[in-house]
Residue, then its C-alpha position, 0 to 999 in steps of 0.5 A: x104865673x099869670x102874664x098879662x098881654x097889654x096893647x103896646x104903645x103906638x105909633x106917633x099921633x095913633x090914639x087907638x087901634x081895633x082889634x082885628x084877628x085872635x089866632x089863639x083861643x082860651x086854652x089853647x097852647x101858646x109860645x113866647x112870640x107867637x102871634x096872638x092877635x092882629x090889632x089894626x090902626x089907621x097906618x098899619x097892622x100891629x102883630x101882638x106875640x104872646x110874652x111866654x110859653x103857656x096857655x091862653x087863659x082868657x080874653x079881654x078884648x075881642x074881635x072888633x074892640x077898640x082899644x088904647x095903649x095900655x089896655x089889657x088884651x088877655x092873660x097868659x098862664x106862664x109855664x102850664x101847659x093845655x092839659x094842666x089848665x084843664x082843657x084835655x083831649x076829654x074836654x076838648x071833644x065834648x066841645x067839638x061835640x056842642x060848638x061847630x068848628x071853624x075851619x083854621x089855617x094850619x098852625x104850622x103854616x106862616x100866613x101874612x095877617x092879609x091871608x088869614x083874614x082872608x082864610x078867616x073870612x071865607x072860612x077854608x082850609x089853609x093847609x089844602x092850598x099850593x102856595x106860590x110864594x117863596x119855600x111854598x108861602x101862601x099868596x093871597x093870590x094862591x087862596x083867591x086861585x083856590x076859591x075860583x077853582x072850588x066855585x068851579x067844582x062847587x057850583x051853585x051850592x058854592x054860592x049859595x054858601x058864600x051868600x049865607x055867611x054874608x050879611x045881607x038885607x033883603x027888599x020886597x022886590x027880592x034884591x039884597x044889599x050888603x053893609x060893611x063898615x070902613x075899616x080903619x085904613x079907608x076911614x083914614x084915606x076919607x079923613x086925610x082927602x077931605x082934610x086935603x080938600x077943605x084946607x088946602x087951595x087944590x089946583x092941577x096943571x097938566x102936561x104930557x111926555x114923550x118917554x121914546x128915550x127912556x124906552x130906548x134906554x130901557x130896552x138897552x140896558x135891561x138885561x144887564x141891569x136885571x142881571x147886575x142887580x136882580x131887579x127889573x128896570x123900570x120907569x118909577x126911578x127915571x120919574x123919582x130922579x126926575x121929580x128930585x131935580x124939579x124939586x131942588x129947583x123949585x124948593x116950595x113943591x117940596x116944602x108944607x104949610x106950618x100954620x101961618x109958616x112955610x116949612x121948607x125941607x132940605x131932604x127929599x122924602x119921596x112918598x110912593x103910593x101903592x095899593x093894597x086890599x086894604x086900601x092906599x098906602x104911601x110908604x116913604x123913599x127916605x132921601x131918595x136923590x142919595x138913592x141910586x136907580x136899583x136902589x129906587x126899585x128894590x124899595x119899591x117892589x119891597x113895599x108894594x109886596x110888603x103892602x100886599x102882605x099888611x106888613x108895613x111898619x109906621x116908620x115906613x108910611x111915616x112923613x114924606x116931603x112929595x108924593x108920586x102916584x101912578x094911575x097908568x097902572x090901572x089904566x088911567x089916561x089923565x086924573x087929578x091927584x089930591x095932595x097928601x097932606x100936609x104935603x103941598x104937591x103931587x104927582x101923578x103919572x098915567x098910562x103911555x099910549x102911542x100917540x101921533x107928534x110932530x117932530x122935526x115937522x114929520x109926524x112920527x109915533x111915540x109913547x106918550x103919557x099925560x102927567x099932572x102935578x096937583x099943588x097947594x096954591x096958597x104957598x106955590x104960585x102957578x109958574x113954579x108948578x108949571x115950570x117945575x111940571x116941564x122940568x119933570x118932563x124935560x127931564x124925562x124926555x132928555x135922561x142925560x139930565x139926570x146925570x148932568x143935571x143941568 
């Protein structure tokens, strides 16, 4: 019995998605669940299983296809097996013998879409890499180790190799240029900052922190938070808790423009950006003044490794009332964020560097970082950014406020 393998519906507001990785061909052997095909959209990576054991029968959609909810993507025959359906090991060698293989990762392994592409791309051997990850799970750290160390080996005949599967266009003075379209994510990144910028009066205010005291309590507390709790302390959950107290004094940074309205949100829905190989995402801390500080760091780590792996749902990168990015992490002394539409403020953290300040009329050393909240002037004046900026920073600067919270 012929099964069909439809695209399913998508998420909100996704029209299409394209079709990213087959890891099935016709005539391959297939089981109820496994993967078939990556398709990617503008937020996420939808993995497609196969509806029943079988065989792959044929494709209708390939690599690179656009496609709607609904569309048929192939067809499965239900219940046959790979010789039944004709393709035995006679047949399978004569194939080999015309069609050079590509080498493919170890259907044995359990690969992230992330590391497939990759293998796929490059064009190795999964199963002669040492994974890292948990029960020796591949890593695209782990491929991007075996690569260098496979250039080491191979030397120029290694590069001239990686060169030739590029496309390239050559120029009379012997250079090369190289032409790779945006995928989906980028294109959207694109799309939603120059939406922020053509609708929304964008301005930034800045101001700087003295993070002396989180340190001591970080220095303080982190073995036995580590140990309590399994995570590291770090700074992401004294900023989050820091942002939510400025927040709720100042309900317009976390409220949007509606058309001619101000919605104004009772939650607080905090967005974490996190990079990817893919690009920017900004998955969601769902009411996160009710989340707790190792509450704010498993979270986190969860999403930045989910991120890494292109595995995080819709759900998870769906809404968000404020928007928290930190370009200190990358080694950034001050930026202007551009907000998230439609998201009317941002903030953006940077990296701390000791610094000379004058406390108490001595000069003193402290590690101090630069803060920025970019905002929506067209709904939030000036003074409720600038004072919802010192909030954060009070904040900061004194803890004890977040437990307080005065």
């Amino acid at each position: 019995m012929s099964e069909e393998v439809r695209v399913p519906t998508l998420p909100e507001s996704v029209s299409d998605a394209t079709v990213l990785t087959w890891h099935k061909q016709p005539g391959d052997a297939v089981q109820r669940d496994e993967t078939l095909v990556d398709l990617e959209t503008d937020k996420v990576v939808l993995e497609v299983p196969a509806p029943a054991d079988g065989v792959l029968a044929d494709i209708a959609a390939k690599d690179g296809s656009l496609v709607k909810a609904g569309d048929l993507l192939a067809t499965v025959d239900a219940g046959v097996s790979a010789k039944a359906s004709g393709k035995d090991e006679a047949s399978t060698k004569a194939a080999a013998q015309t069609t050079p293989p590509a080498a493919t990762p170890d259907e044995d392994l359990v690969l992230t879409p992330a590391v497939r592409r990759l293998v796929k791309e490059m064009n190795i051997d999964a199963s002669q890499i040492a994974g890292s990850g948990k029960d020796g799970r591949i890593l695209k750290a782990d491929v991007m180790r075996y690569l260098d160390e496979r250039q080491g080996e191979d030397g120029q005949a290694d590069d001239a190799d990686h060169r030739a599967a590029e496309p390239v266009m050559d120029s009379a003075a012997g250079r090369t240029e190289k032409r790779v379209p945006m995928s989906r994510l980028r294109a959207r990144i694109a799309e939603r900052l120059k939406q922020a910028q053509n609708d929304a009066a964008i301005l930034t205010t800045f101001n700087e922190v003295n993070l002396q005291a989180v340190n001591t309590l970080r220095k303080q507390y982190r073995e036995r938070f580590e140990k309590a709790h399994g995570v590291r302390l770090g700074y992401m959950p004294f900023f989050v808790k820091a942002v939510i107290e400025a927040l709720k004094r100042f309900p317009v940074l976390n409220a949007s423009v509606d058309g001619s309205d101000i919605l104004y949100h009772d939650y607080f829905d905090i967005g974490i950006a996190v990079g990817s190989d893919r690009g920017l995402v900004v998955p969601v801390l769902r009411d996160a003044d009710a989340l707790s500080f190792p509450d704010v760091e498993t979270n986190i780590r969860t999403y930045a490794k989910k991120a890494q792996e292109g595995t995080l749902s819709y759900d998870e990168l769906n809404g968000g009332t404020f928007t928290i990015t930190n370009g200190g992490v990358f080694g950034s002394m001050l930026s202007t964020p551009i907000i998230n539409p439609p998201q009317s403020a941002i903030l953006g953290m940077h990296n701390i560097v000791e610094r000379p300040v004058v406390e108490n009329g001595e000069i003193v050393i402290r590690p101090m970082m630069y803060i920025a909240l970019s905002y929506d002037h067209r709904i939030i004046d000036g003074r409720e950014a600038v004072q919802g900026l010192v909030t954060i920073k009070e904040n900061l600067e004194d803890p004890a406020r977040l437990l307080l919270q005065v």
